[in-house]
C-alpha positions, 0 to 999 in steps of 0.5 A, a space after each residue: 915736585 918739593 926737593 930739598 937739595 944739601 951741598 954735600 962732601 958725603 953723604 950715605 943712606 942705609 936700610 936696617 944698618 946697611 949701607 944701600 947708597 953713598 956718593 962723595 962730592 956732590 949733592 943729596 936730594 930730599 925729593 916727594 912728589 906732589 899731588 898733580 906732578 907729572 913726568 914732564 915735571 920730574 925733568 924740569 926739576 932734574 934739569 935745574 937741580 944739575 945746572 944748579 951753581 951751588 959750587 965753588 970756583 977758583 975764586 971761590 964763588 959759588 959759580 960752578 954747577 954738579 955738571 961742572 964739578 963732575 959731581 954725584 947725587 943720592 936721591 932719597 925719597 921724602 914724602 914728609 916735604 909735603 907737610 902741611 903745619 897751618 893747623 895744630 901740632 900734627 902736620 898733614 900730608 895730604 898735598 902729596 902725591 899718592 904712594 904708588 905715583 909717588 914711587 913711580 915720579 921717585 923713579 922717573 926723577 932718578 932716570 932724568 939725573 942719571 939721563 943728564 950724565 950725573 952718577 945717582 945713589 939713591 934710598 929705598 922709597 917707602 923704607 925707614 932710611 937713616 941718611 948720614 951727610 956732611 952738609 958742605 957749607 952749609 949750602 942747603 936749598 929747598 925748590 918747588 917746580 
């Protein structure tokens, strides 16, 4: 699984002008599924991304992770992480998972971050989604498992 994960103080997702999913301090994670990922990936991924330090301590070092804070995350779906630029202008999109996989591993994940305690917001897959953010930092981390 491809996440791209963005220190956030705010961040929201919306459907046709309507507000689906929101947190305050936490994390917004861009997530697609691959060709060949499993269920077993999925919580690997969730596993890191929560012990992740990305956060400030007292000294102000990133050393405190979304469990340590107490923070949420809103998890959109984004298949277009899997693009593939190598050859001309058009990205190709082919090294992601297909839709109804990658519903099911959208859903899966979501299930492993709320399993870890971690309070989830979350987009609506395969939707035209308008994400707003206020990227925190900016700390911004892309991850493969």
């Amino acid at each position: 699984m491809r996440a791209l994960i963005q220190r956030v103080t705010q961040a929201s997702v919306s459907v046709d002008g309507q507000t689906i999913g929101a947190i305050d301090q936490g994390v917004l994670i861009l997530i697609c599924a691959m060709q060949g990922d499993d269920a077993a990936k999925s919580a690997q991924l969730a596993a890191k991304i929560s012990k992740l330090r990305i956060f400030a301590d007292d000294s102000g070092k990133m050393n405190k992770s979304l469990l340590d804070i107490g923070g949420s995350a809103l998890i959109v779906s984004q298949f277009t992480l899997a693009a593939d630029t190598s050859r001309g202008n058009r990205p190709g999109f082919s090294a992601a998972a297909p839709p109804a996989e990658g519903k099911k591993l959208y859903e899966q994940f979501q299930a492993d971050v709320a399993a870890l305690g971690i309070p989830i917001a979350t987009g609506e897959f395969g939707a035209d989604m308008a994400v707003s953010l206020i990227n925190d930092g900016p700390v911004t981390i892309w991850m493969d498992v």
